[in-house]
C-alpha positions in Angstrom: 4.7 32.7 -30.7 7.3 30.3 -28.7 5.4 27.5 -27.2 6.3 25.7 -24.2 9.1 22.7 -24.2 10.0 19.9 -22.2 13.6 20.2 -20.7 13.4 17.7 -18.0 11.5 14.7 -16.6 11.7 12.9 -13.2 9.4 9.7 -12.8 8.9 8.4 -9.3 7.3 4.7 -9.7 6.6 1.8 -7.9 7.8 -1.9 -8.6 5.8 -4.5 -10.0 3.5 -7.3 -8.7 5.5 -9.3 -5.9 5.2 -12.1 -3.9 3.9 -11.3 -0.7 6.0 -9.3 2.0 4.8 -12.5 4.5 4.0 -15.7 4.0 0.6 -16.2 6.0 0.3 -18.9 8.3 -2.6 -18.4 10.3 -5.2 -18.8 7.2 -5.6 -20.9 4.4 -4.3 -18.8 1.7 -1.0 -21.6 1.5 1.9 -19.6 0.9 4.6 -21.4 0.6 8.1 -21.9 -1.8 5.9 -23.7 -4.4 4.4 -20.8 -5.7 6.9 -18.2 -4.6 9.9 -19.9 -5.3 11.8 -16.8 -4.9 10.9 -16.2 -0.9 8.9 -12.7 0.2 8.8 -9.7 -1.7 10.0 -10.6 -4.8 9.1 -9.3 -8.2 7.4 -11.8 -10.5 7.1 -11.8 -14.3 3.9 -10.3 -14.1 5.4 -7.7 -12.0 8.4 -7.5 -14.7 5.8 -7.1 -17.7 3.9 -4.3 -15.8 7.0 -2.3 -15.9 7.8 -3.2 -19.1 4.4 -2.0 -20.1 4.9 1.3 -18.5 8.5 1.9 -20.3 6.8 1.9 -23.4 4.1 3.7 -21.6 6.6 6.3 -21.4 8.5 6.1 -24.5 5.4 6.6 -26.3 4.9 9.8 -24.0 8.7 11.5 -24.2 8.9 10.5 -28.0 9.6 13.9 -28.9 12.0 14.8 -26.0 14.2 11.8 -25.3 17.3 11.4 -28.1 15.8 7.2 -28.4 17.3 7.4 -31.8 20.7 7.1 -30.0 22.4 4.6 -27.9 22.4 4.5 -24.4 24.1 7.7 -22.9 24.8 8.5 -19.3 24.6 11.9 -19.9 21.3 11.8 -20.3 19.6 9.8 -17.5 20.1 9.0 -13.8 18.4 5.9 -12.2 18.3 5.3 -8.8 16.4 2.6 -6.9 15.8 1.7 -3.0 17.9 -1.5 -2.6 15.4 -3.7 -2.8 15.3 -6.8 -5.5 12.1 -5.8 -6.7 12.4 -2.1 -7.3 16.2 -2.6 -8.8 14.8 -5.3 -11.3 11.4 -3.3 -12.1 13.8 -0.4 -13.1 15.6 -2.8 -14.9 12.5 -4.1 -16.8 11.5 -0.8 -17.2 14.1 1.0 -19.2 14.5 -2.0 -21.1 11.6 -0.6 -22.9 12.2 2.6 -22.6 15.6 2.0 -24.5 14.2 -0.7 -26.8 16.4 -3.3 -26.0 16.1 -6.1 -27.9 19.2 -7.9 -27.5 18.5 -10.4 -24.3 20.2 -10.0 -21.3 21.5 -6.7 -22.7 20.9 -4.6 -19.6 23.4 -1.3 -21.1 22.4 1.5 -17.6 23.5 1.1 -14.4 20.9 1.5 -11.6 21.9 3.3 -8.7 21.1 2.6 -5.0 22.2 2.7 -1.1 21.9 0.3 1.8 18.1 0.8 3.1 18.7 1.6 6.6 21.0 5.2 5.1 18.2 5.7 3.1 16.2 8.9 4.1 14.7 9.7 0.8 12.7 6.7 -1.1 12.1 4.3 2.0 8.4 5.1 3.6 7.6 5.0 6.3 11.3 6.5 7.2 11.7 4.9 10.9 14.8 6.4 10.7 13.1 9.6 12.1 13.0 9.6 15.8 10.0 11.7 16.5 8.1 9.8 13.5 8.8 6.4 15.1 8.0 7.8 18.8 3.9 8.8 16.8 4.0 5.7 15.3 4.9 3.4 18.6 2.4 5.4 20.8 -0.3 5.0 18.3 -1.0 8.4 18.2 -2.8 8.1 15.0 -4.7 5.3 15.6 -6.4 6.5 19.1 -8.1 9.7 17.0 -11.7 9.7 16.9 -11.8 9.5 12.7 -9.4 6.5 13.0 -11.6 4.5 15.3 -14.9 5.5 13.3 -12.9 3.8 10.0 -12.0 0.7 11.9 -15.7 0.3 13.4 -17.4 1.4 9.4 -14.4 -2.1 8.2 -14.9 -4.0 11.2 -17.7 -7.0 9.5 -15.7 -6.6 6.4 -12.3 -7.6 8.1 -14.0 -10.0 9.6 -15.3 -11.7 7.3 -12.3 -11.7 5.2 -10.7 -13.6 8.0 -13.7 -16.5 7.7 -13.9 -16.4 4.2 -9.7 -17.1 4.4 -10.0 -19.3 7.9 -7.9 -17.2 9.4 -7.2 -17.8 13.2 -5.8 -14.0 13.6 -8.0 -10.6 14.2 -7.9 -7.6 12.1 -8.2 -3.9 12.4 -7.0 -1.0 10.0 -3.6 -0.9 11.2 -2.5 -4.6 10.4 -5.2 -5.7 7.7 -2.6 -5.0 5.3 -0.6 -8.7 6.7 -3.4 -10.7 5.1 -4.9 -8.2 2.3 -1.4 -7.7 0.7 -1.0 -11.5 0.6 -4.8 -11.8 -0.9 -3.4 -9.0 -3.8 -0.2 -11.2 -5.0 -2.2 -14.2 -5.4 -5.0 -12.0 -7.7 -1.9 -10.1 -9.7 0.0 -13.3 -10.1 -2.8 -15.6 -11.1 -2.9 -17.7 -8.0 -6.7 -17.8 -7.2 -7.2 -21.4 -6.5 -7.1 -20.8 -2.8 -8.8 -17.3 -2.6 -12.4 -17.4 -2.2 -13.8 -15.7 -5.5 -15.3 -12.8 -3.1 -12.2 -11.5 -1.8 -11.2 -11.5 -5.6 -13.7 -8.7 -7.2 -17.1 -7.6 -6.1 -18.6 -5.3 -3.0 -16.2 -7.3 -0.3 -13.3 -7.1 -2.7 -14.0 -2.8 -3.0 -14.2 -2.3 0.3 -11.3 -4.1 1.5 -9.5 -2.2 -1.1 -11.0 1.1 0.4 -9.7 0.0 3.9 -6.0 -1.0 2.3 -6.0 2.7 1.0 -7.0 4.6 3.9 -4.6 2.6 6.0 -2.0 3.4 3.9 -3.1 7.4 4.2 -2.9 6.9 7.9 0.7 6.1 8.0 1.7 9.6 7.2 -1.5 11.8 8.0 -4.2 11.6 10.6 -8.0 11.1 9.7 -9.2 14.4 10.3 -5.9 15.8 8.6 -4.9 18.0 10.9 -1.7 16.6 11.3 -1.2 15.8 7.9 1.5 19.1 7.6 3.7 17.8 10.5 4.1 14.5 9.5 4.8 15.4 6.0 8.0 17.3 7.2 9.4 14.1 8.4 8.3 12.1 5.9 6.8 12.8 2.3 8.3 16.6 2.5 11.6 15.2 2.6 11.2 13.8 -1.2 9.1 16.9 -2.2 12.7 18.6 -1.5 15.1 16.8 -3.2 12.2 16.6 -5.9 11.8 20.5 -6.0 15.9 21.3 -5.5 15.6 18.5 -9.0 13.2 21.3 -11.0 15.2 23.7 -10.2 18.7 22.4 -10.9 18.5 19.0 -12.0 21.3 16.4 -11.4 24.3 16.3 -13.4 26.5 13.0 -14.6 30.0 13.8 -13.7 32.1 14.8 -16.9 29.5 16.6 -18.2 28.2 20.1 -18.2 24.5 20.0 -18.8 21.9 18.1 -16.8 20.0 14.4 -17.8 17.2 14.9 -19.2 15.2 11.8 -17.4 15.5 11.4 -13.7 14.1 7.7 -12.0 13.3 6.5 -8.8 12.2 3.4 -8.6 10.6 2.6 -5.1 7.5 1.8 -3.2 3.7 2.3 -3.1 4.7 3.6 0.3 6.8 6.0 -1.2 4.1 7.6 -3.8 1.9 7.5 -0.3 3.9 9.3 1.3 4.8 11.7 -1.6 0.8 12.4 -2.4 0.2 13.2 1.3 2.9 16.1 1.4 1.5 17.4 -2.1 -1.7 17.3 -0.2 -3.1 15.0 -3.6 -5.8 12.3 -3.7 -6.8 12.6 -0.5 -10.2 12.3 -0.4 -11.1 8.5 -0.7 -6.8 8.0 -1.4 -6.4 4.6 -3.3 -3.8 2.5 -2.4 -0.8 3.3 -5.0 -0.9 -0.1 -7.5 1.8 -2.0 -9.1 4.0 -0.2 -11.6 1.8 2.8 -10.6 4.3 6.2 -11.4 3.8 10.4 -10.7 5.7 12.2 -13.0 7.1 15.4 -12.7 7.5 17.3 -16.6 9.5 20.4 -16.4 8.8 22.8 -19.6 10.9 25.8 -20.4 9.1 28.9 -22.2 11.1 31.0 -24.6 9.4 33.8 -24.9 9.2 34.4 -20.7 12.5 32.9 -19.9 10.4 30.6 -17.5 10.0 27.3 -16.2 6.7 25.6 -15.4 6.0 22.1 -14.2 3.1 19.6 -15.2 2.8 16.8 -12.9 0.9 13.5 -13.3 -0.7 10.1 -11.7 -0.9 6.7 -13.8 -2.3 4.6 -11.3 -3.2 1.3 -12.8 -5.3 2.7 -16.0 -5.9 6.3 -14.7 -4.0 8.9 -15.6 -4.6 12.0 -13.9 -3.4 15.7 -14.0 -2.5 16.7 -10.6 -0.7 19.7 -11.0 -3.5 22.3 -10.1 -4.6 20.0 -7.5 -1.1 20.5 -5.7 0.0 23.7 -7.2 -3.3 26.1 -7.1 -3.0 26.3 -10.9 -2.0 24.5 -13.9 0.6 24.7 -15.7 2.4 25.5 -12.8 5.1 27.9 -12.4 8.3 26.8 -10.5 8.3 29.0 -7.9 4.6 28.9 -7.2 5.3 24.8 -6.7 8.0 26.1 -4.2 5.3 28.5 -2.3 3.0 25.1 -2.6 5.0 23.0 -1.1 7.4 25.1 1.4 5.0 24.3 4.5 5.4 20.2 4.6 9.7 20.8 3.5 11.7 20.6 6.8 14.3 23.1 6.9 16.2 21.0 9.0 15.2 17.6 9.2 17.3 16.1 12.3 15.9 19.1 14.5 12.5 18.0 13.2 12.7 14.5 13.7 14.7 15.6 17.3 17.6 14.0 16.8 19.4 16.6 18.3 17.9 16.4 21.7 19.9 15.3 24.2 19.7 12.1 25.0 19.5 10.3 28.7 23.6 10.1 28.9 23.8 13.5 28.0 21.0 14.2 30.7 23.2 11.7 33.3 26.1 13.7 32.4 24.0 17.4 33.1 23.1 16.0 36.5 26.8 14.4 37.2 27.8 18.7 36.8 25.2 20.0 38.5 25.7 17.4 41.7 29.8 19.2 40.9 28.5 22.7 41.0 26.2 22.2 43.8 29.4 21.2 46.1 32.0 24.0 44.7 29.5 26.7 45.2 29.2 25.7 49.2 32.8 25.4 49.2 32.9 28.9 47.8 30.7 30.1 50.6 32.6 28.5 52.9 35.4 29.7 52.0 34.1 33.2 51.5 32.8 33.3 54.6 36.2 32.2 56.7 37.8 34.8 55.0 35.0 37.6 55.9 36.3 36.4 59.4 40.0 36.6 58.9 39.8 39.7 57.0 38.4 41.0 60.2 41.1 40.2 62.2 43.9 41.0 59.4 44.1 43.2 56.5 47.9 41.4 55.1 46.6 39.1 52.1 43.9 41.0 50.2 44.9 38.6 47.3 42.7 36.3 48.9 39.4 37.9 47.9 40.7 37.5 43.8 41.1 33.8 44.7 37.3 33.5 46.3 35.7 35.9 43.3 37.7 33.8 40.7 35.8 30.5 42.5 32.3 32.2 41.7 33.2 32.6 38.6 33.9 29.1 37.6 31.3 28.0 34.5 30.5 24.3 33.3 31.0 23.9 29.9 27.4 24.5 28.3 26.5 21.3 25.4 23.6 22.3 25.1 23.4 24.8 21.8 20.5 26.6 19.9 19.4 24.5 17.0 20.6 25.7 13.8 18.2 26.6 10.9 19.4 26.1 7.4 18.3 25.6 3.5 17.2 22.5 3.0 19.6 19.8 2.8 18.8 16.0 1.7 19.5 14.0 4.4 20.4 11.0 2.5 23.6 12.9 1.0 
């Protein structure tokens, strides 16, 4: 009997521990050049050793499908990062594990990216969405009734993690994340001194983290979830797209007939937010994606059925978890149930979604400019009309006249406005 086998992988990971995205300074964390020499959001070498630790993580996994007892060989993988310092070098760390490189500053793959603001498929929240950003902006989220019962149930806790870090600024849900995050680099990079030891482990320390989660969850789905299916189209679905159009045809290296065997992205926590939201995954209690943390989606091949199925899994700091009946309705999953799984949160047309193709106010100054036009040729049509009902009672020579008044009514303003067009899916980043 033929048994399953692994024909394709593609990992979606985070980057290591960082310096903070902000250097705080309203509190008495001291942030400064000192200890982050590099400036904000940088990966550190602790953040470069947990990606080094998960490249052998995954070596150790794909031992018997990966050709490691060859060189490097394009043909075979495809790596492409946000282009962001920290996610470029954690890929870089990484697959320098993953490859065994042992020669130093040997770094033998190249690691794809594009500028961040064309980036519409790794970078989460994508503001680049117009009706996304509009939710966002009018706090449309944040004024539910679920939303205001989780800031009320964190509201001593935030609190006193502003004492405990004599910090002069309030915090809520939405932006406990400034100070939190910062309070996370110093605890992953062994910078302690100026964190009080309860924001570092204990009761405090859990619940903080509980809040950090949920606020993350909130970026991309309501409380109460009911809104969790729109969102995802503009956001998270977006990924579950390319991710699914991947299963089903996976990307091919130029010059080369069959596809890589091992796909990477290397991007945010954000991004695995945003991606577990759509698969409708974790959500109860949803923990903040951690450093390094990576879902990976295993694509198997059965011989006997001439099928594919797909496994997909969490590491998330020392869990590992099987997700795949969790997103799928059953496990192993086969592709095309994935595909009835998912088709709800993947826009079929992501700029309609997102209305970008809705006219905008020139184009609404413009309507207005024609219809003010229109307005004053139609009463010159009656006018005229109606001299010649007068004329043409007086004389019958120049019935020629009448083609000239019907060809006035017939005049038409050239129409911008079109239906909006529904196609397959297409990635907007391409």
């Amino acid at each position: 009997m033929a048994e399953k086998k692994l024909d394709f992988v593609l990992a979606l990971w985070r980057h290591g521990a960082r310096s903070p995205m902000e250097f705080s300074k309203t509190s008495s964390i001291g942030d400064n050049f000192e200890i982050w020499p590099d400036g904000t959001g940088q990966l550190t070498e602790n953040g470069k050793e947990m990606h080094r630790q998960l490249g052998r993580f995954l070596r150790n996994r794909y031992k018997d499908f990966y050709p490691f007892d060859e060189d490097y060989r394009r043909k075979d993988i495809y790596v492409r990062s946000t282009d962001r310092d920290r996610t470029l070098l954690s890929a870089v760390a990484n697959l320098g594990a993953f490859l065994n490189v042992s020669t130093p500053g040997m770094v033998p793959f190249p690691v794809h990216t594009m500028p961040t603001e064309n980036d519409n498929l790794l970078r989460y929240p994508n503001m680049n969405c117009k009706r996304f950003a509009d939710i966002l902006k009018n706090k449309e989220i944040q004024e539910t009734a679920g939303y205001k019962a989780l800031n009320e149930k964190y509201a001593d806790d935030f609190k006193k993690m502003s004492e405990l870090l004599n910090d002069t600024k309030e915090y809520d849900l939405n932006n406990m994340w400034t100070i939190f995050d910062n309070v996370d680099c110093h605890k992953y990079n062994n910078f302690t001194d100026t964190v009080p030891a309860e924001l570092l482990s204990g009761p405090l320390y859990d619940r903080l983290s509980a809040a950090a989660g949920l606020a993350m969850q909130t970026l991309f789905t309501d409380v109460e979830g009911n809104r969790r299916i729109e969102l995802s189209r503009m956001q998270g679905g977006v990924l579950l797209g390319d991710i699914l159009e991947q299963l089903r045809s996976p990307l091919q290296q130029y010059d080369f007939d069959d596809p890589v065997k091992y796909l990477v992205y290397s991007a945010h926590d954000t991004t695995l937010a945003a991606a577990l939201v759509a698969m409708n995954a974790q959500q109860e209690n949803f923990k903040q994606p951690f450093y390094a943390s990576a879902l990976l989606f295993e694509r198997y091949f059965d011989e006997a059925s001439k099928t594919h199925s797909v496994e997909i899994w969490y590491k998330n700091d020392d869990e590992f978890t099987d997700l795949t009946a969790e997103t799928c309705g059953e496990s192993p999953c086969p592709l095309d149930q994935l595909e009835l799984a998912w088709l709800p949160v993947i826009p079929l047309n992501w700029d309609a979604e997102c209305h970008h193709m809705d006219p905008s106010p020139e184009h609404f100054a413009a309507v207005q400019t024609k219809s003010n036009v229109l307005a004053v040729l139609l009463a010159l049509s009656w006018a005229i009309f109606i001299s010649y009902f007068i004329l043409s009672k007086r004389s019958k020579k120049h019935p020629e006249r009448l083609a000239l008044v019907e060809q006035e009514f017939s005049m038409a303003v050239d129409d911008k406005w079109s239906s909006v067009p529904a196609s397959n899916f297409v990635n907007p980043s391409i």
